[in-house]
N, CA, C and O atoms as a GROMACS GRO file, in nm:
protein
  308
    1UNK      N    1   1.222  -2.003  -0.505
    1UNK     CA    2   1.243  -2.115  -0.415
    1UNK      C    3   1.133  -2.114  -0.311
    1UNK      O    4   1.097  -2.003  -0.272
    2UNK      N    5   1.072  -2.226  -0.257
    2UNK     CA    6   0.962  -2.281  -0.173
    2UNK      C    7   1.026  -2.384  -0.087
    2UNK      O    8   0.997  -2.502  -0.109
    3UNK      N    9   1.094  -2.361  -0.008
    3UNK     CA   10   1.088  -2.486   0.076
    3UNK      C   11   0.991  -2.524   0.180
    3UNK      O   12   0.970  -2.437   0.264
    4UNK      N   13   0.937  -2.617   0.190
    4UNK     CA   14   0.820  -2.639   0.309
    4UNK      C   15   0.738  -2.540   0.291
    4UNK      O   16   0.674  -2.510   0.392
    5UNK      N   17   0.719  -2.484   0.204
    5UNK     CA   18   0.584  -2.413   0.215
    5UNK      C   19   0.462  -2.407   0.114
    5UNK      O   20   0.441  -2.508   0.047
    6UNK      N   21   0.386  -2.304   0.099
    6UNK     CA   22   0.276  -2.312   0.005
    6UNK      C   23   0.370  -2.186  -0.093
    6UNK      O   24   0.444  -2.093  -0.058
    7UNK      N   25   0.323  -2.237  -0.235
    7UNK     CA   26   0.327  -2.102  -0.342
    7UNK      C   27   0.203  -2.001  -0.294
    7UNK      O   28   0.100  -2.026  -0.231
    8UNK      N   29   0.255  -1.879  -0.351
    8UNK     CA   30   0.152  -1.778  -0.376
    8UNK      C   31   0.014  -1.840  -0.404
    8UNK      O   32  -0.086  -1.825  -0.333
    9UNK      N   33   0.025  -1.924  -0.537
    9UNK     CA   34  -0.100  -1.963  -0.598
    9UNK      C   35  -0.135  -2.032  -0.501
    9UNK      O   36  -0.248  -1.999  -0.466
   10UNK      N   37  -0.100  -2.103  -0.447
   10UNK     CA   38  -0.186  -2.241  -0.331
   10UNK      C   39  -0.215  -2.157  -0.220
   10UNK      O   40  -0.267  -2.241  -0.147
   11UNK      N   41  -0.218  -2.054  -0.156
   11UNK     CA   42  -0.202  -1.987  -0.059
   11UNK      C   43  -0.355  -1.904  -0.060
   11UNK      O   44  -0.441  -1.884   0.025
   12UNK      N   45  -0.336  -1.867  -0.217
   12UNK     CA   46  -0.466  -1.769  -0.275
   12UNK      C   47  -0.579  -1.885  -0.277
   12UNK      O   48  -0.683  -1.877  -0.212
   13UNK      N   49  -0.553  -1.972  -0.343
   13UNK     CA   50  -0.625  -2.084  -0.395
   13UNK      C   51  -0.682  -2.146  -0.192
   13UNK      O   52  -0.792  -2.110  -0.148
   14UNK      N   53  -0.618  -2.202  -0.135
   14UNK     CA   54  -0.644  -2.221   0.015
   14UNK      C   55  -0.750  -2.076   0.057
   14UNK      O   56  -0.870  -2.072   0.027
   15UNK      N   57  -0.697  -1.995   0.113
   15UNK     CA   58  -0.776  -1.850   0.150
   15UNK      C   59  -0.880  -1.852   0.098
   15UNK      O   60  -0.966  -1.872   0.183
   16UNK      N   61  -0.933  -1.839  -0.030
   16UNK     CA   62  -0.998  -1.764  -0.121
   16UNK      C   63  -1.137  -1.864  -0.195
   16UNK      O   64  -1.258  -1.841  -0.202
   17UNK      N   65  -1.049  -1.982  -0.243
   17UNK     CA   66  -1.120  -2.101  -0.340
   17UNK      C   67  -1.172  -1.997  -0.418
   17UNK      O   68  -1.281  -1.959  -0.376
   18UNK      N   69  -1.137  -1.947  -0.500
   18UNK     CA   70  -1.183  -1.865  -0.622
   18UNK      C   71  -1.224  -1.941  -0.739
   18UNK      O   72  -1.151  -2.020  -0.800
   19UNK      N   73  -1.352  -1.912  -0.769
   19UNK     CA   74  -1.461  -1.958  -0.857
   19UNK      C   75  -1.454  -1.835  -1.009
   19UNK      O   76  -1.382  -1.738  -1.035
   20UNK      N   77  -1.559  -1.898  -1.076
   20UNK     CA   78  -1.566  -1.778  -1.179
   20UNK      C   79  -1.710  -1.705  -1.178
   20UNK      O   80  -1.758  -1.653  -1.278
   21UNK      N   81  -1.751  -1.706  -1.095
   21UNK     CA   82  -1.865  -1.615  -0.974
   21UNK      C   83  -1.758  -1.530  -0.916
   21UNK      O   84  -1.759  -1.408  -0.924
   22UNK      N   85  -1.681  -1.589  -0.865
   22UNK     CA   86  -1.571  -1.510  -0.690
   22UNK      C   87  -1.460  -1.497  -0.747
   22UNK      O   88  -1.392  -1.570  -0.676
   23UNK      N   89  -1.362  -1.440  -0.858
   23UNK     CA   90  -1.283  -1.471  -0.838
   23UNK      C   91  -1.154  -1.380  -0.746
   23UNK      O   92  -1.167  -1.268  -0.699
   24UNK      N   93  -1.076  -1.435  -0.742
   24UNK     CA   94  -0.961  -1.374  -0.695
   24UNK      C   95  -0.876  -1.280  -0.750
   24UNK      O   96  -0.809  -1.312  -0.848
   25UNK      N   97  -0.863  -1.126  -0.686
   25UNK     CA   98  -0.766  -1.054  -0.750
   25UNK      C   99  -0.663  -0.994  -0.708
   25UNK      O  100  -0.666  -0.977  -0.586
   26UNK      N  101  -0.520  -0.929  -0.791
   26UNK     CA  102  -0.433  -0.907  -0.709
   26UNK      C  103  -0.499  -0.740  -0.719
   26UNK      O  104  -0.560  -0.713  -0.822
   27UNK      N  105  -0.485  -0.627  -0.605
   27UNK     CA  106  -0.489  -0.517  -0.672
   27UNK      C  107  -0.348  -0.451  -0.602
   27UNK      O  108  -0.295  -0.354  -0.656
   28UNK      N  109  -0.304  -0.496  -0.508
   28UNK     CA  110  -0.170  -0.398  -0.454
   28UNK      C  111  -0.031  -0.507  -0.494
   28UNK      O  112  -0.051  -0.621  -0.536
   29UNK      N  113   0.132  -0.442  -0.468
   29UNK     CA  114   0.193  -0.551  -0.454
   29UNK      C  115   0.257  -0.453  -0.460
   29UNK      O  116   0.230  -0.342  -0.505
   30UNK      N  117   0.374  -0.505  -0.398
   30UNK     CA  118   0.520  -0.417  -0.365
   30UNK      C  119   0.619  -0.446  -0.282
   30UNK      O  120   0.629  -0.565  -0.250
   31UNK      N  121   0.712  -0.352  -0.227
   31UNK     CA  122   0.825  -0.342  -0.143
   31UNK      C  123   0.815  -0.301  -0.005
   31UNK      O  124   0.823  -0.179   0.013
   32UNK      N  125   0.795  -0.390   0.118
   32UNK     CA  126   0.757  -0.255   0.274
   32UNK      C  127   0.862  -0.188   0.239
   32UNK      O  128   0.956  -0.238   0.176
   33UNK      N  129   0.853  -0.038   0.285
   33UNK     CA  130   0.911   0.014   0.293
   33UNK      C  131   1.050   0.032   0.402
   33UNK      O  132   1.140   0.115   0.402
   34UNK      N  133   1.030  -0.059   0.469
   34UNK     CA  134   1.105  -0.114   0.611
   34UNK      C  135   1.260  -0.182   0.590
   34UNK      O  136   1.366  -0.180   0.654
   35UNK      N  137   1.222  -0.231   0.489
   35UNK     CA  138   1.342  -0.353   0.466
   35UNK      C  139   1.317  -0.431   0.333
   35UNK      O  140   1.378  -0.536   0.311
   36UNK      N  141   1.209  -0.368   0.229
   36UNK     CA  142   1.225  -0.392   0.093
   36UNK      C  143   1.161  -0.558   0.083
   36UNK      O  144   1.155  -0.621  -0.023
   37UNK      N  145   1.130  -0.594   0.172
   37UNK     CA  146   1.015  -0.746   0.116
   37UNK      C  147   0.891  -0.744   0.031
   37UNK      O  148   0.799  -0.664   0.018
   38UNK      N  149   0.913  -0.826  -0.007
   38UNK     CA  150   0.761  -0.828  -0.081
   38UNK      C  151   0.688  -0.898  -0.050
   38UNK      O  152   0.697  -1.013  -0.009
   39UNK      N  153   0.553  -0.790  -0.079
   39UNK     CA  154   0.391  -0.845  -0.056
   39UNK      C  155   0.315  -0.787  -0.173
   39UNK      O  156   0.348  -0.704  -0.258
   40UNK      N  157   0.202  -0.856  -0.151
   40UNK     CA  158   0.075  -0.870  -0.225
   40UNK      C  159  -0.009  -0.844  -0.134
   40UNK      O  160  -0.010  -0.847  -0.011
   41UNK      N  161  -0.122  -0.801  -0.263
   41UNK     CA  162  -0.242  -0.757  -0.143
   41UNK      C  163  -0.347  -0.874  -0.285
   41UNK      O  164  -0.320  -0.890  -0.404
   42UNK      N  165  -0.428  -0.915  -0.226
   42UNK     CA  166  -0.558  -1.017  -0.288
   42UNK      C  167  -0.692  -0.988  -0.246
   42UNK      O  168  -0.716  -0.987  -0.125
   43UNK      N  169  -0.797  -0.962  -0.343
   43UNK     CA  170  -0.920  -0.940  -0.296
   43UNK      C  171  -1.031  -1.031  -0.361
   43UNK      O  172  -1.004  -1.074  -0.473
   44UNK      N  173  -1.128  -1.060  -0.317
   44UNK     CA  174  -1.240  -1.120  -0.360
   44UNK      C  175  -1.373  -1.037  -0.324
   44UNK      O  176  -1.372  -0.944  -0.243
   45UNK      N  177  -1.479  -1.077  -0.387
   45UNK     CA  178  -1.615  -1.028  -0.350
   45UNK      C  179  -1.699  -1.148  -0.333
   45UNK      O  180  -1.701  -1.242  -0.412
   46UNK      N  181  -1.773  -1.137  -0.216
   46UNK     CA  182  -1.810  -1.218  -0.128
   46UNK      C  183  -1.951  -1.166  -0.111
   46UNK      O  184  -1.984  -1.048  -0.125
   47UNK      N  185  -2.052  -1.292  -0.072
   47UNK     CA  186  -2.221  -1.229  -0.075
   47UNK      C  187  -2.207  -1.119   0.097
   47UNK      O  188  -2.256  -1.007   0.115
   48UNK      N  189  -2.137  -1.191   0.182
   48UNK     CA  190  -2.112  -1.083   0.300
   48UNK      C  191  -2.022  -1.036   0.282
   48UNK      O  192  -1.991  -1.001   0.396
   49UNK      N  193  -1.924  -0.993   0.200
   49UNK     CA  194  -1.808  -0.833   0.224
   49UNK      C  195  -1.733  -0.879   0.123
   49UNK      O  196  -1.739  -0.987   0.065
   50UNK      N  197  -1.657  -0.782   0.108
   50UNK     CA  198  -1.484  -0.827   0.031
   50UNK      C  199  -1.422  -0.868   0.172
   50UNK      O  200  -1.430  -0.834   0.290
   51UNK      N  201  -1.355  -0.960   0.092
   51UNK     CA  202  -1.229  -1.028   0.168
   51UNK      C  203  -1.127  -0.983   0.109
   51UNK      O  204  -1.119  -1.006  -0.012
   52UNK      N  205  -1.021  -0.906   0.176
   52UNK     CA  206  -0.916  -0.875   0.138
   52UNK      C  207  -0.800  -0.942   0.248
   52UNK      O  208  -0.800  -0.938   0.371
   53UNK      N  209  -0.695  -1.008   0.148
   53UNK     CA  210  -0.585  -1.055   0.255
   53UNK      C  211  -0.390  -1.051   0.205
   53UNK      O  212  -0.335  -1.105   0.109
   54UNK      N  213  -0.339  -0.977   0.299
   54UNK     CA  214  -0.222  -0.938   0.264
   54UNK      C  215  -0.082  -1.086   0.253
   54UNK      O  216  -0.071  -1.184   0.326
   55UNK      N  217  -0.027  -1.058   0.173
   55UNK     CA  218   0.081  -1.219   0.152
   55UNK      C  219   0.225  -1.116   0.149
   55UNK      O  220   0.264  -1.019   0.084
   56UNK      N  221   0.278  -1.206   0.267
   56UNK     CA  222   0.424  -1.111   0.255
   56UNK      C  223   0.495  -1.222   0.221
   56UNK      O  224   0.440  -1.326   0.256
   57UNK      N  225   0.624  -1.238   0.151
   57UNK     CA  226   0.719  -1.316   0.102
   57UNK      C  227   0.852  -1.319   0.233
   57UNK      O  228   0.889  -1.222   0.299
   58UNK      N  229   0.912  -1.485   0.243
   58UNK     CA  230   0.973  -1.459   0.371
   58UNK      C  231   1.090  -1.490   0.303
   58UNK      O  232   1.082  -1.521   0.184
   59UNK      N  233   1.254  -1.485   0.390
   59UNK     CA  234   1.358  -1.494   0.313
   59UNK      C  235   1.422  -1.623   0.251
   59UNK      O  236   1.512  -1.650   0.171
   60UNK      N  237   1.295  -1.715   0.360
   60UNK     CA  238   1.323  -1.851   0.296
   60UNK      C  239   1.231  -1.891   0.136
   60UNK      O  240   1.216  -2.000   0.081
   61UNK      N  241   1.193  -1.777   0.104
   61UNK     CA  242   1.088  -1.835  -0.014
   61UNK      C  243   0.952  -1.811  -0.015
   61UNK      O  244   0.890  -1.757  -0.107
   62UNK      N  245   0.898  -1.862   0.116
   62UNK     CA  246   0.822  -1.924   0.114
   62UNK      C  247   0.732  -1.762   0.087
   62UNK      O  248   0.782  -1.650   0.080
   63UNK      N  249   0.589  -1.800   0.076
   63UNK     CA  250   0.434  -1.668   0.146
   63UNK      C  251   0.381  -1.719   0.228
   63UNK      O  252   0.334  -1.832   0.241
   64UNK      N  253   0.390  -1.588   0.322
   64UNK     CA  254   0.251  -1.592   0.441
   64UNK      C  255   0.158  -1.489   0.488
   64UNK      O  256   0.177  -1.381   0.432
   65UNK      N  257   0.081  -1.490   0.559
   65UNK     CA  258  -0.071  -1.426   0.579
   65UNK      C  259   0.031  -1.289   0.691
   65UNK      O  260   0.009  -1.169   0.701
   66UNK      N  261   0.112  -1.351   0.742
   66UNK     CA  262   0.202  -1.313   0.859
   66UNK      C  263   0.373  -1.256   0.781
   66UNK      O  264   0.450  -1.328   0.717
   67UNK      N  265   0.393  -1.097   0.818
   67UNK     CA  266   0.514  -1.033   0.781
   67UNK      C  267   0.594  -1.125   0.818
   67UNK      O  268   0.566  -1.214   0.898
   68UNK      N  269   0.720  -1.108   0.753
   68UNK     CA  270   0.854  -1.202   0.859
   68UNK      C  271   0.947  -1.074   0.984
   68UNK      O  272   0.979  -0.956   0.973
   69UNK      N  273   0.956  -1.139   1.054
   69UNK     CA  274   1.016  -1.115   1.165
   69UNK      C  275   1.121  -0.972   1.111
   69UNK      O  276   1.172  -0.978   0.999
   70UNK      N  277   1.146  -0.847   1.200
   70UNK     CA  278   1.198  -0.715   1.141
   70UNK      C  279   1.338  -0.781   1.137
   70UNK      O  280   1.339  -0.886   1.202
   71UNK      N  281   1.456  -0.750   1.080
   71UNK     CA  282   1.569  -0.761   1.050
   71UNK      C  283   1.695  -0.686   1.124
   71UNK      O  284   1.738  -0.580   1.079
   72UNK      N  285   1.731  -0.727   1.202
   72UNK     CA  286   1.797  -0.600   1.335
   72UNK      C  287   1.945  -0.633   1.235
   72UNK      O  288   1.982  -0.721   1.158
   73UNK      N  289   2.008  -0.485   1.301
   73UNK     CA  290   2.177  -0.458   1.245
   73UNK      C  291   2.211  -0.559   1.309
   73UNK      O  292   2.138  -0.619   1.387
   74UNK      N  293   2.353  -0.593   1.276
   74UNK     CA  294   2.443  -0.640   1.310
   74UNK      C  295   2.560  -0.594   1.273
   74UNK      O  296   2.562  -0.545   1.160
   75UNK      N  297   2.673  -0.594   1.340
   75UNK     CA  298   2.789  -0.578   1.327
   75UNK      C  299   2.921  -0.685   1.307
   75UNK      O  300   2.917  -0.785   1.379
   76UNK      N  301   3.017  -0.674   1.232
   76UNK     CA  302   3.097  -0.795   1.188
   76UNK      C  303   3.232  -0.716   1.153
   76UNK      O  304   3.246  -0.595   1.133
   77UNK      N  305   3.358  -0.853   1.151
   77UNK     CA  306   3.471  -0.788   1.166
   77UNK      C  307   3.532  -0.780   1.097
   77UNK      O  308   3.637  -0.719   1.113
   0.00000   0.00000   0.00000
């Protein structure tokens, strides 16, 4: 599910514009260890550097460049 937001692919595709000179790759991806979300890690090679840029998944769906907000306890009755 995506509401209001960009997919993974449009996100990479935005960031990156990956060519078949440049392209785009995933090399990390996983669980933080914090609270079990997922991210990606994406790299390219670039005439000035690699660009590497991290995509965390938020609980609404969506990916961003930006973790989502930490998840505090709560208590209930």
């Amino acid at each position: 599910m995506n509401v209001g937001g960009m997919s993974l692919r449009m996100l990479v595709e935005k960031w990156f514009a990956p060519t078949s000179t440049a392209p785009a790759r995933l090399v990390r991806f996983g669980r933080m260890t914090s609270d079990q979300r997922r991210y990606v890690c994406v790299e390219s090679a670039r005439p000035d550097g690699t660009l590497l840029i991290f995509f965390f998944r938020h609980d609404d769906g969506t990916w961003r460049v930006f973790p989502p907000a930490a998840r505090c306890a709560t208590m209930g009755t």
